[in-house]
N, C-alpha and C positions, 0 to 999 in steps of 0.2 A: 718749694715750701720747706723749713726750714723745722727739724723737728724739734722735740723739749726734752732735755732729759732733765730729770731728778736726783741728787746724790742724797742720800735719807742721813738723817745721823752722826752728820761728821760734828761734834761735839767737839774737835780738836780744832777743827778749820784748817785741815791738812789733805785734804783730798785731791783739791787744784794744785799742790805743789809734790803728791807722790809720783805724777805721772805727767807727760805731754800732751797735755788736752788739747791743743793748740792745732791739731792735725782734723780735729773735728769744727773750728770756726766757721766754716763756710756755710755747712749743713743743718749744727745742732748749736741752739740755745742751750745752755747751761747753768742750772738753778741748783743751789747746795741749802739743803735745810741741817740748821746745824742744832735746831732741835727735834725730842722726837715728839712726832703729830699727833700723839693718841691714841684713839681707839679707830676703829673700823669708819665713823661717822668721819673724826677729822682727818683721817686717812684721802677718804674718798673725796673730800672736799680738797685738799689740798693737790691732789694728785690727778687729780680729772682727767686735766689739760694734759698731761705727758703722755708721750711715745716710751721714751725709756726709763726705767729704774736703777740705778744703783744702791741698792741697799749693803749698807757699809757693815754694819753688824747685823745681828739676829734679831736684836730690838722689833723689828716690824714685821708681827705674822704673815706674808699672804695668802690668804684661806679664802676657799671658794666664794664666799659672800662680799667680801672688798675687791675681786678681781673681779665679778661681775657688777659690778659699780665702775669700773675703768677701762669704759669701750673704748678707748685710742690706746690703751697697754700693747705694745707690741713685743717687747724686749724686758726681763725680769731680771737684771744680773747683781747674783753676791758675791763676798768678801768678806771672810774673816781669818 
């Protein structure tokens, strides 16, 4: 099974090109939201489905109340 990550925020559309993603094809689906989701509500609606997070800037709190809305979170990782 094949997991999901999330890249949050890339507002340039430069995230799949600062790095070798290419090494993760087999494994992970790869979804880049290139705007930001909101609040807490459209957070957790949008992000349900993912295993991992990239959060590209500080743009997106995650605070106890939207991580417990994202029983498949496995992996939280930022960047700035």
């Amino acid at each position: 099974m094949k997991r999901r990550c999330a890249i949050l925020n890339d507002y340039q559309n430069v995230a799949l090109k600062m790095a070798d993603w290419s090494i993760l094809r087999d494994d992970v689906d790869i979804t880049v939201f290139d705007r930001h989701l909101g609040d807490d509500a459209g957070n957790a609606e949008a992000l349900r489905d993912f295993d991992i997070v990239c959060a590209m800037r500080e743009r997106t709190p995650f605070r106890r109340p939207l991580l417990e809305r994202l029983p498949k979170l496995r992996l939280l990782v930022t960047s700035a």
